[in-house]
Backbone atoms as SQL, in Angstrom:
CREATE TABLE atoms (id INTEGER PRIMARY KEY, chain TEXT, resi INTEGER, resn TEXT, atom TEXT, x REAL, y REAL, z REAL);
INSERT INTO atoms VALUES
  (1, 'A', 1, 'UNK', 'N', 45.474, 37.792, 28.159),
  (2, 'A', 1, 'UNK', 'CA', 45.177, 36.381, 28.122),
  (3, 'A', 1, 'UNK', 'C', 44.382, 36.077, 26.848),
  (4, 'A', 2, 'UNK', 'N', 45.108, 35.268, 26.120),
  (5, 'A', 2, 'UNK', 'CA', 44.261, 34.949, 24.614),
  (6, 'A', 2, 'UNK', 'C', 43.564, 33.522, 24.811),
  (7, 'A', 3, 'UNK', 'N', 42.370, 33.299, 24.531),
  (8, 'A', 3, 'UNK', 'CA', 41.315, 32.329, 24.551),
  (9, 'A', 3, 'UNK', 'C', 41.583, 31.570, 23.572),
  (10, 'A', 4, 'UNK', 'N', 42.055, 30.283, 22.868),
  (11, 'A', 4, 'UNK', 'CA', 41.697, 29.487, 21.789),
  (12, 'A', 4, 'UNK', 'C', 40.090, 28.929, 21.775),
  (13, 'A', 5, 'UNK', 'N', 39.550, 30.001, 20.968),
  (14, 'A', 5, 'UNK', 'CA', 38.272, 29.901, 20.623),
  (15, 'A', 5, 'UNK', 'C', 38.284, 28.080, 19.711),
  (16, 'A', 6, 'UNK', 'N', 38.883, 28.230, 18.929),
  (17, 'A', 6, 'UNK', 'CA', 38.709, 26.941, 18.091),
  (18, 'A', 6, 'UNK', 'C', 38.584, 25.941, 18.759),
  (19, 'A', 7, 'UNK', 'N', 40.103, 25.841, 19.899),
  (20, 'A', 7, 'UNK', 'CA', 40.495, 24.585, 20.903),
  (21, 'A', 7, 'UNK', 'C', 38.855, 24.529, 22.022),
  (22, 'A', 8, 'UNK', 'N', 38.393, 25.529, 21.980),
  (23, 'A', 8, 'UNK', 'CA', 37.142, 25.611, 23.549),
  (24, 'A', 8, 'UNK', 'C', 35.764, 25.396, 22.500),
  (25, 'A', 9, 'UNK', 'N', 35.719, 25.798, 21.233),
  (26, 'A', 9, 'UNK', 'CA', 34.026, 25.432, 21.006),
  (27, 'A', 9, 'UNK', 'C', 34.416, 24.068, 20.254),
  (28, 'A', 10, 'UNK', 'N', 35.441, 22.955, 20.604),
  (29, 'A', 10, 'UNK', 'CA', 35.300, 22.075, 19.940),
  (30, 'A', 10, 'UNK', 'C', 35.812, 20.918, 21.130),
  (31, 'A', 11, 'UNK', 'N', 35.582, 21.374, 22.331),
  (32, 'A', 11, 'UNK', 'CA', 36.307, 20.995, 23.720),
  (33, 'A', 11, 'UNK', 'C', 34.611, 20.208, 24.035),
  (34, 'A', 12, 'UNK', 'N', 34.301, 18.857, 24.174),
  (35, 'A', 12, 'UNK', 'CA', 33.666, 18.154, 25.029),
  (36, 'A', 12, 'UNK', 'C', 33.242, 18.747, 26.628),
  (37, 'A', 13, 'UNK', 'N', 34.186, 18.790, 26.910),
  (38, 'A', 13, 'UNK', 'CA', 33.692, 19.115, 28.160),
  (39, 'A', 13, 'UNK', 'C', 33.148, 21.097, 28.275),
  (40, 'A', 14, 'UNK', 'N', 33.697, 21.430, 27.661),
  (41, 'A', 14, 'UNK', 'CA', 33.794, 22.887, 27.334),
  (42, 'A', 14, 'UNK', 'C', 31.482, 22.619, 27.489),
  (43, 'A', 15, 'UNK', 'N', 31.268, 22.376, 26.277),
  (44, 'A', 15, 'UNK', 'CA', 29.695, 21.906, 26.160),
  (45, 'A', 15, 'UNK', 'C', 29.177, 21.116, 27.000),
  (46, 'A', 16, 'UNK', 'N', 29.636, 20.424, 27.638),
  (47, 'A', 16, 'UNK', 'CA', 29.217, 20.078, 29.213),
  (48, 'A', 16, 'UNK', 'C', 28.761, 20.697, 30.188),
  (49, 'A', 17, 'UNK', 'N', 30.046, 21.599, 30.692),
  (50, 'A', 17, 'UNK', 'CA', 29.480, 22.817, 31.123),
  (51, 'A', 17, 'UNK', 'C', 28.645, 23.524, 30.942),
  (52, 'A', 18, 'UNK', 'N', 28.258, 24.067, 29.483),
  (53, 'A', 18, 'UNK', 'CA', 27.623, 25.421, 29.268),
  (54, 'A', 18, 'UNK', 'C', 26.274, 24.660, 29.056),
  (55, 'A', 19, 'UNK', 'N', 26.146, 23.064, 28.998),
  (56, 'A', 19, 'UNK', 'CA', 24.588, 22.500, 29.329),
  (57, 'A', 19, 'UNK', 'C', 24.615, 22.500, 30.534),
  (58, 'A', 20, 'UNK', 'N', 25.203, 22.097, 31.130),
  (59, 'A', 20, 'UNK', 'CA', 25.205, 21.653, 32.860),
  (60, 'A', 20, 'UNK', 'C', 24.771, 23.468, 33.668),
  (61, 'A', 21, 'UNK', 'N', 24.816, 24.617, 33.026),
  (62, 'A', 21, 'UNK', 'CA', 24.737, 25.697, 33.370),
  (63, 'A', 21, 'UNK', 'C', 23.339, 26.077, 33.047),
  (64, 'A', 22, 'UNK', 'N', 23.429, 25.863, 32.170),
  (65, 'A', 22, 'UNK', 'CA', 22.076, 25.958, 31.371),
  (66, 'A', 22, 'UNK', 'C', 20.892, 25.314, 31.894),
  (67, 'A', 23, 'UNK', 'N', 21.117, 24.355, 32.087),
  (68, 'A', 23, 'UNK', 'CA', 19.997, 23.119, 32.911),
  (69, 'A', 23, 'UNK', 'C', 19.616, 23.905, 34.000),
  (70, 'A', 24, 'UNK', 'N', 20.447, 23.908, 35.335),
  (71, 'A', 24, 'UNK', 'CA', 20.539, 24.553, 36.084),
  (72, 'A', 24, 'UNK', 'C', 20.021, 26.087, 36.616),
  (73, 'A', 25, 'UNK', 'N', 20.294, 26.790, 35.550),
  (74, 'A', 25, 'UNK', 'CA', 19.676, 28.282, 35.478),
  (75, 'A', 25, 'UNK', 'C', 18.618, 27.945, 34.848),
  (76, 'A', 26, 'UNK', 'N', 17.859, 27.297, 34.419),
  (77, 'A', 26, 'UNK', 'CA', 16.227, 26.895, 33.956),
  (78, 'A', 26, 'UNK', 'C', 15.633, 26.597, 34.987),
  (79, 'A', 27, 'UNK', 'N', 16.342, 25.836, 35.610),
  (80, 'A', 27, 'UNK', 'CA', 15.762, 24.766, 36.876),
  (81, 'A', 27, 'UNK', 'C', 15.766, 25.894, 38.347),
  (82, 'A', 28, 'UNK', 'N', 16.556, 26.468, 38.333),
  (83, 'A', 28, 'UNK', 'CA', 15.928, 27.982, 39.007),
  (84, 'A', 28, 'UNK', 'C', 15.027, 28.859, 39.011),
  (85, 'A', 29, 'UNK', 'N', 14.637, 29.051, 37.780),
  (86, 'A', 29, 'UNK', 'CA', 14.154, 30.078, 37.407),
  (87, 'A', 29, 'UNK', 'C', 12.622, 29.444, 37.135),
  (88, 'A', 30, 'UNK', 'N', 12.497, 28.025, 37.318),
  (89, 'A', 30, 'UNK', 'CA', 11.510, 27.646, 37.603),
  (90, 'A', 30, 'UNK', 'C', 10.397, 27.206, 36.190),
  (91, 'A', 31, 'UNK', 'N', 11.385, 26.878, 35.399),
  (92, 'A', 31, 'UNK', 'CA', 11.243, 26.009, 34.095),
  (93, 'A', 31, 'UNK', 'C', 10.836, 24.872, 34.085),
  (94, 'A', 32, 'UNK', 'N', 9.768, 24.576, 33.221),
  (95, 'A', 32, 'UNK', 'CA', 9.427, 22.964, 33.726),
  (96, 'A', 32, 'UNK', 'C', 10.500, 22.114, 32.930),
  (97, 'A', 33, 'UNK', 'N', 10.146, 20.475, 33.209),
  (98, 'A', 33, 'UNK', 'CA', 11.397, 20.186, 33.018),
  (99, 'A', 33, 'UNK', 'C', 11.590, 19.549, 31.602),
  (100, 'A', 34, 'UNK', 'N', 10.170, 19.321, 31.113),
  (101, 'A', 34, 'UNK', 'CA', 10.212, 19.201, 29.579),
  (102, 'A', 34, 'UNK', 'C', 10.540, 20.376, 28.640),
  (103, 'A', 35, 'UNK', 'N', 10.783, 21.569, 29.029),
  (104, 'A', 35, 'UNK', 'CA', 11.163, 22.978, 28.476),
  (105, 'A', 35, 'UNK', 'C', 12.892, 22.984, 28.618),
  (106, 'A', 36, 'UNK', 'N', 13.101, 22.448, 29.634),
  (107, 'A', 36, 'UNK', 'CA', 14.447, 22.296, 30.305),
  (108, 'A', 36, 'UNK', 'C', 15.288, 21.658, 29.369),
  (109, 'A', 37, 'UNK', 'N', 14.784, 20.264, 29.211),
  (110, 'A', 37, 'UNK', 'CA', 14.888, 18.707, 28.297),
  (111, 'A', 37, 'UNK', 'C', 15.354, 19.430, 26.478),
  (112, 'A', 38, 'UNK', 'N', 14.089, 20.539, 26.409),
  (113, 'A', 38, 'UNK', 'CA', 14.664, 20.253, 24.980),
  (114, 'A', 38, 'UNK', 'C', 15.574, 21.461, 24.442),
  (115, 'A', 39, 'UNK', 'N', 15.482, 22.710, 25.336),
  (116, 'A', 39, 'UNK', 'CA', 16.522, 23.412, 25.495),
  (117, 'A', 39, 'UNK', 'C', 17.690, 22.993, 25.490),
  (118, 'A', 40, 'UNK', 'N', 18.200, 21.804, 26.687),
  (119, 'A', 40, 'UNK', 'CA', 19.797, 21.712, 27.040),
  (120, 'A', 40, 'UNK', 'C', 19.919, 20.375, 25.099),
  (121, 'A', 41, 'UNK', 'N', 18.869, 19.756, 24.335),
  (122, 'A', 41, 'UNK', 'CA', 18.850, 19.252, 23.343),
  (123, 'A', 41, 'UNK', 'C', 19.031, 19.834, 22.263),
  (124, 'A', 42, 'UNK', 'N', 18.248, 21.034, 22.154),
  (125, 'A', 42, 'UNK', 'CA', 18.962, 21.932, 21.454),
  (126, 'A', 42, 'UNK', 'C', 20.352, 22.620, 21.205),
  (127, 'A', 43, 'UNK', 'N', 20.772, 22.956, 22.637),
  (128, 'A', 43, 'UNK', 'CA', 22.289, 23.066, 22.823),
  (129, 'A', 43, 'UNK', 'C', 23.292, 22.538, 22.563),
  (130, 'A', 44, 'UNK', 'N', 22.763, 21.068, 22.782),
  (131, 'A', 44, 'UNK', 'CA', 24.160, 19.882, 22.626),
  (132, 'A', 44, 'UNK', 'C', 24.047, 19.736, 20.794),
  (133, 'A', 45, 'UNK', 'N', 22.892, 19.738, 20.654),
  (134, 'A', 45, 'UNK', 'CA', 22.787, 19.472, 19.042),
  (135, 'A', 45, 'UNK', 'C', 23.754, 20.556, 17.946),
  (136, 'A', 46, 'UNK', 'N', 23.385, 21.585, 18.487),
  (137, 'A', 46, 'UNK', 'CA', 23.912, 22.544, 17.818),
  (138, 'A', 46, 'UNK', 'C', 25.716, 23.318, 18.319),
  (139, 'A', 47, 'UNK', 'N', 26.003, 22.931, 19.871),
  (140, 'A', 47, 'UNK', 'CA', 27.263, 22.459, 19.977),
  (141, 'A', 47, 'UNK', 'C', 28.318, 21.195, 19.101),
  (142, 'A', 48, 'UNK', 'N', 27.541, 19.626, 18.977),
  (143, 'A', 48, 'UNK', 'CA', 27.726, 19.238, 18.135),
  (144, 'A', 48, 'UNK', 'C', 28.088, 19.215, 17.041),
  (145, 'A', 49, 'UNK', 'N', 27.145, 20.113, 15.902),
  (146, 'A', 49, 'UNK', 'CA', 27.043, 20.671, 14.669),
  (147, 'A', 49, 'UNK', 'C', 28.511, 21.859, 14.877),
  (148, 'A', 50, 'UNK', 'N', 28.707, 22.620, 15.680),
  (149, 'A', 50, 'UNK', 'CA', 30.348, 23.921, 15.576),
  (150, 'A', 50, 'UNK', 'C', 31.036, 22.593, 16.096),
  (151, 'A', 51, 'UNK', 'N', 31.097, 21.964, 16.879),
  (152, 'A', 51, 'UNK', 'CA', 32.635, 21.598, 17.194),
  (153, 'A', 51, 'UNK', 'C', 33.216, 20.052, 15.509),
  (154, 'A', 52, 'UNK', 'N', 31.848, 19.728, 15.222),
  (155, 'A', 52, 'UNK', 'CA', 32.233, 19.140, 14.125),
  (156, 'A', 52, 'UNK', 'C', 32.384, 19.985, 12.900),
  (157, 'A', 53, 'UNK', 'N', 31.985, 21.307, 12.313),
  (158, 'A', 53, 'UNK', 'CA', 32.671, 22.279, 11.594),
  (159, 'A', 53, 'UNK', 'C', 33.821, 22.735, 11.833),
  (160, 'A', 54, 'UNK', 'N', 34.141, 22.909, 12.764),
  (161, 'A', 54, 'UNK', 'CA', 35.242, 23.308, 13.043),
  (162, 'A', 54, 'UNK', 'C', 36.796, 22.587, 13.569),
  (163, 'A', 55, 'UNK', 'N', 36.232, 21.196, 14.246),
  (164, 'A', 55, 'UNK', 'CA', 36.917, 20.224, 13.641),
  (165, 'A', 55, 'UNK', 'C', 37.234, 19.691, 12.217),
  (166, 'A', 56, 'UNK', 'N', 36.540, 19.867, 11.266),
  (167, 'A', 56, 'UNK', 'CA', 37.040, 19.843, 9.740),
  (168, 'A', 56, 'UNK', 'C', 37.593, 20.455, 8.970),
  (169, 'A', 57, 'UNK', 'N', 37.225, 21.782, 9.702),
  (170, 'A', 57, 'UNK', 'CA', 38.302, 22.910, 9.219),
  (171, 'A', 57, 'UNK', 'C', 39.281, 23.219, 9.853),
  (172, 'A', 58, 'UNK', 'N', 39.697, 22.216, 11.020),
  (173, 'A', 58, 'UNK', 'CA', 40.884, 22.149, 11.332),
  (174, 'A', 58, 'UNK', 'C', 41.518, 21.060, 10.488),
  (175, 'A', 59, 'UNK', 'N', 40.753, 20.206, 10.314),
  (176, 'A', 59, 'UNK', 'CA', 41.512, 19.068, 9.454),
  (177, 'A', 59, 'UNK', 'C', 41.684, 19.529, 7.926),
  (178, 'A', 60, 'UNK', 'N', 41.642, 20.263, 7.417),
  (179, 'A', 60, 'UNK', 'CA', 41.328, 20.613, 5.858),
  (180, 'A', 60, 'UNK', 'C', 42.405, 21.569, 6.384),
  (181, 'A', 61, 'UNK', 'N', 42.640, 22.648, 6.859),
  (182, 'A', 61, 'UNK', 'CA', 43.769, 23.055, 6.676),
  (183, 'A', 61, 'UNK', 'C', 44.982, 22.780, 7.208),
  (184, 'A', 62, 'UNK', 'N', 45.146, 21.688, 8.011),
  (185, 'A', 62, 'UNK', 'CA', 46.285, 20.930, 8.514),
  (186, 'A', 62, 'UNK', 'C', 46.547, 20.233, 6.756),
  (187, 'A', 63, 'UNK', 'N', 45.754, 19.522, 6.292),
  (188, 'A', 63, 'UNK', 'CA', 45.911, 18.466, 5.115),
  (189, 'A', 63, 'UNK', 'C', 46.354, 19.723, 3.903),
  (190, 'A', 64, 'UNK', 'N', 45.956, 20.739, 3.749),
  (191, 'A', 64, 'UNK', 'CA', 46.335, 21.900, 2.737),
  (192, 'A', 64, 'UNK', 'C', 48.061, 21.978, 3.431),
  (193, 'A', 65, 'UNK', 'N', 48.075, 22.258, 4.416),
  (194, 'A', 65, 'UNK', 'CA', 49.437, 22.898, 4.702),
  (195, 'A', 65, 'UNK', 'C', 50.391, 21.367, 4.567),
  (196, 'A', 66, 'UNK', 'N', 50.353, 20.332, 4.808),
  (197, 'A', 66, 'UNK', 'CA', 51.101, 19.420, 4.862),
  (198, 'A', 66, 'UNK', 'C', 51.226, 18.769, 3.288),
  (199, 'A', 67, 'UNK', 'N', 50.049, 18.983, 2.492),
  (200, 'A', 67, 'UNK', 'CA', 50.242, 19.239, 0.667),
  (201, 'A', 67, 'UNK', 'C', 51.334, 20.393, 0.687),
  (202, 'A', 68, 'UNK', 'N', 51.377, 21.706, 1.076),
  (203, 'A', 68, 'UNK', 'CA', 52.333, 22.347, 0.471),
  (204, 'A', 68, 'UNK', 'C', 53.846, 21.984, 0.892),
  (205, 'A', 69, 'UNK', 'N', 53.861, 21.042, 2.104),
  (206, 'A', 69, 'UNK', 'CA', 55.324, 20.648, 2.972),
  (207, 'A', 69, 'UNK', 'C', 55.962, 20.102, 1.909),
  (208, 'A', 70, 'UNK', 'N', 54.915, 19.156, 1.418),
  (209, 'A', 70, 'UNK', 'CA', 55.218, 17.542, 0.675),
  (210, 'A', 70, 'UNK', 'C', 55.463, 18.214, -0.859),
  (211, 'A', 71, 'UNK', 'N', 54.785, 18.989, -0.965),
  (212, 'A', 71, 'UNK', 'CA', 55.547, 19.847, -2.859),
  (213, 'A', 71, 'UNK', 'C', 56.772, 20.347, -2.239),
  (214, 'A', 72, 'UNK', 'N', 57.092, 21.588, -1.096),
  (215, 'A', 72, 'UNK', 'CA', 58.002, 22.008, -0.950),
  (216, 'A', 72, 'UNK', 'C', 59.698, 20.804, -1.014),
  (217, 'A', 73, 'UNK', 'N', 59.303, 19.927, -0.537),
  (218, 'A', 73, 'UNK', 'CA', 60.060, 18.761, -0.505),
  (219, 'A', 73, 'UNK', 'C', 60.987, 18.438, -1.391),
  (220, 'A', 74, 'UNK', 'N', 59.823, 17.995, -2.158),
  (221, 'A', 74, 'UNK', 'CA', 59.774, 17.753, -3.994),
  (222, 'A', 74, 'UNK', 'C', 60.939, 18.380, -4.681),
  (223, 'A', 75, 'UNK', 'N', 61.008, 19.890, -4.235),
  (224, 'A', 75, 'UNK', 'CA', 61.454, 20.336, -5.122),
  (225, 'A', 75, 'UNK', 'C', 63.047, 20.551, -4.829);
């Protein structure tokens, strides 16, 4: 079974989860809830930050490969 890493760390809900998990296993373990707060803030921030890298580098090499379609064309 192959994982599309790209398609899952740039998946919305994908980071939903893994805050919604996160919250949760703090909130067990008996974390207060301002520790909780900036943890699952940290997470989303920096989920944020990969799924928008990596959304651009999906778009940059879709736009490279569809430049070489459009020369191939050409010729």
């Amino acid at each position: 079974m192959n994982i599309n890493w790209k398609q899952k760390l740039t998946s919305r809900k994908f980071w939903a989860a893994v805050v919604g998990f996160i919250s949760a296993i703090m909130t067990v373990l008996g974390y207060n809830k301002l520790t909780t707060e900036q943890v699952v803030a940290v997470v989303s921030a920096v989920a944020t930050l990969i799924a928008y890298i990596i959304g651009e580098g999906m778009v940059d090499t879709a736009r490279i490969k569809n430049a070489g379609n459009d020369q191939n064309a050409e010729n």
